[in-house]
N, C-alpha and C positions, 0 to 999 in steps of 0.2 A: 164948658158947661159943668156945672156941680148936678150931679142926682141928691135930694133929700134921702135920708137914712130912712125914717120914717113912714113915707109913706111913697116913694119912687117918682117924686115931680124933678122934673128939670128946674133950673132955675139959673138966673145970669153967675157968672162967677161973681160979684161983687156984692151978693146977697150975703146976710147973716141970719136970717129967718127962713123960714119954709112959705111961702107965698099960700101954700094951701092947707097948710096944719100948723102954722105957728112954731115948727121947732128950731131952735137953735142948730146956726149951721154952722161946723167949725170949719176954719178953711186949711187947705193940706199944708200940713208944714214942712218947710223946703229942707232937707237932709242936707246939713254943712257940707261940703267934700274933703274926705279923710285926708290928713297932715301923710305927706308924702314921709314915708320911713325910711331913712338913712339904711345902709345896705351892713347887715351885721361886719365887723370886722372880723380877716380872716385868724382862725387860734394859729398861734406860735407853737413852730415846732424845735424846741429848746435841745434837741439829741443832737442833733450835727453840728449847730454852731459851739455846744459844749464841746463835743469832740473835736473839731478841728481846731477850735482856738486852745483847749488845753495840750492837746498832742504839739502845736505849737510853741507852747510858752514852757510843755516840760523836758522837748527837747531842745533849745537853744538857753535855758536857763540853766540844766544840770548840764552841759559838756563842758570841763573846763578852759578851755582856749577861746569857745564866743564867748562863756559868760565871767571873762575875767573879770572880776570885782564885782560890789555888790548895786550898783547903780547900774550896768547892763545885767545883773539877771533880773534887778527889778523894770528895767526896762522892757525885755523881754515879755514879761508875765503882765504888763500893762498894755502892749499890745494885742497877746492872745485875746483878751478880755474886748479888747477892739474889733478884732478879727471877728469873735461870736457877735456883738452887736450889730456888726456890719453885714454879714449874713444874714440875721433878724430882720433889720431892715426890709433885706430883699424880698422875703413873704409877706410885708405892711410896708407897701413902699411910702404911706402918709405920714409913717413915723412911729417909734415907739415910746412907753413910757418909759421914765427913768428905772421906776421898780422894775419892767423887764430888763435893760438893760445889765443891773445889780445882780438879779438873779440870773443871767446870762455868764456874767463875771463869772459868778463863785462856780458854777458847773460848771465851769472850763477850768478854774481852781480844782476843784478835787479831780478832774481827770488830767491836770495835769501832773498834780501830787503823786498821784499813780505813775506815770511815766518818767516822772523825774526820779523817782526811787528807783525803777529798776535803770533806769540810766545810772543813776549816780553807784547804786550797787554794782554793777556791770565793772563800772571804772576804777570801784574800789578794787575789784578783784582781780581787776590787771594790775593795777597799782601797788598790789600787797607787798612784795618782793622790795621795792621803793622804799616801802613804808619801815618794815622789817629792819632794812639797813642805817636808816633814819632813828630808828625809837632809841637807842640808849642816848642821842646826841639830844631828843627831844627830853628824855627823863634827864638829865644834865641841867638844860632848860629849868624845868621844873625843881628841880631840887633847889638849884638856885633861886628862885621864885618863894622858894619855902611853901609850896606847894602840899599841902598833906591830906589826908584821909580817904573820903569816898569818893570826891570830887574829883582828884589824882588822878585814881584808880577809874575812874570814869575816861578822866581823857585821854588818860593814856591805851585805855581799850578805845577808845573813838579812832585816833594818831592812829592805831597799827593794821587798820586796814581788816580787822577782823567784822565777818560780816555774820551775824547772831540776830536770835527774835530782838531782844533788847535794841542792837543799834536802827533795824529795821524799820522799828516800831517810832522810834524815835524820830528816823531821817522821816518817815513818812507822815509822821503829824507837825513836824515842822517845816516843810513842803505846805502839807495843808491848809496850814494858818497863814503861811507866808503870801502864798500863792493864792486862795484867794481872797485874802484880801484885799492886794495891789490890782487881781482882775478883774474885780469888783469896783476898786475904783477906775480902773481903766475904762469898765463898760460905761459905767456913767459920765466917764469924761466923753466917750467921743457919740454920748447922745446928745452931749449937751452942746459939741462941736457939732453935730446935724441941724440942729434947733437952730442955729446960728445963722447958718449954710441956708436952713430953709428961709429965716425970716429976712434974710440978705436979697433971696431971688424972689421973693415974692414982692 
């Protein structure tokens, strides 16, 4: 039954007037029911898989004997970037985007940058003694190269095992660049291997 606004008569529902005072009767408009809302996705927590996948990629890429040549240390450093994707994963098991993936990479880049410097400084300064006995055979080299000026003089300080702000600075920014940017591509390769994997089992 509808009650009139107006004046409090009952009246059928199928009315549009007031039977006893003529007014217009609107009828209740049926409230849509709200569009079910998808369930926020959980944030990415981007510390741990930086951290394990670079501690990964900057220790198997700077020790000299696994990362013989330069195809396994970039090997290396394209799985770290794997390695933090695939942890990513695990807190969105639906999937990630590639931009996470990328920015996954490169934080596993710069920590790995970090650990492969002090690796690789570590080894120079066991190495120095090596190195030491080596440098007049490598200035040799060089001479013969016709090798001259600042450049020389740069590699021959690089060659001797000497470990200064200058080569620190150096090994450390070209780790950084290196690293990641192969962890980077790494990460987006094996999002795009998930994507795969998913559209395969689905």
């Amino acid at each position: 039954m509808i009650v009139c606004k107006q004046c409090g008569t009952e009246l059928p529902d199928h009315a549009r007037f007031c039977l006893q005072c003529g007014t217009s009767i609107v009828p209740p408009q049926e409230v849509p029911p709200s569009p079910v809302q998808a369930a926020p996705k959980p944030e990415l927590d981007f510390v741990q898989p930086a951290l394990t996948g670079g501690m990964f990629l900057g220790f198997l890429s700077s020790i000299p004997y696994i990362s013989a040549g330069n195809c396994l240390c970039c090997m290396w450093v394209l799985l770290g970037g794997g390695i933090a994707v695939m942890m990513l994963t695990k807190q969105r098991p639906p999937g990630i985007a590639y931009g996470d993936g990328a920015f996954a990479g490169v934080l596993s880049g710069l920590v790995g940058a970090v650990v492969g410097t002090i690796v690789q400084m570590s080894f120079r300064a066991m190495a120095s003694r090596l190195f030491e006995s080596q440098q007049q055979q490598f200035e040799q080299v060089l001479n013969q190269l016709g090798a001259e000026g600042p450049l020389r003089d740069w590699i021959l300080r690089a060659a001797s095992g000497e470990i200064s702000a200058a080569t620190l600075t150096f090994t450390f920014f070209t780790n950084l660049l290196v690293y990641s940017l192969f962890a980077m591509i790494g990460g987006i390769l094996t999002v795009a291997i998930l994507e795969k994997r998913k559209a395969r089992t689905a």
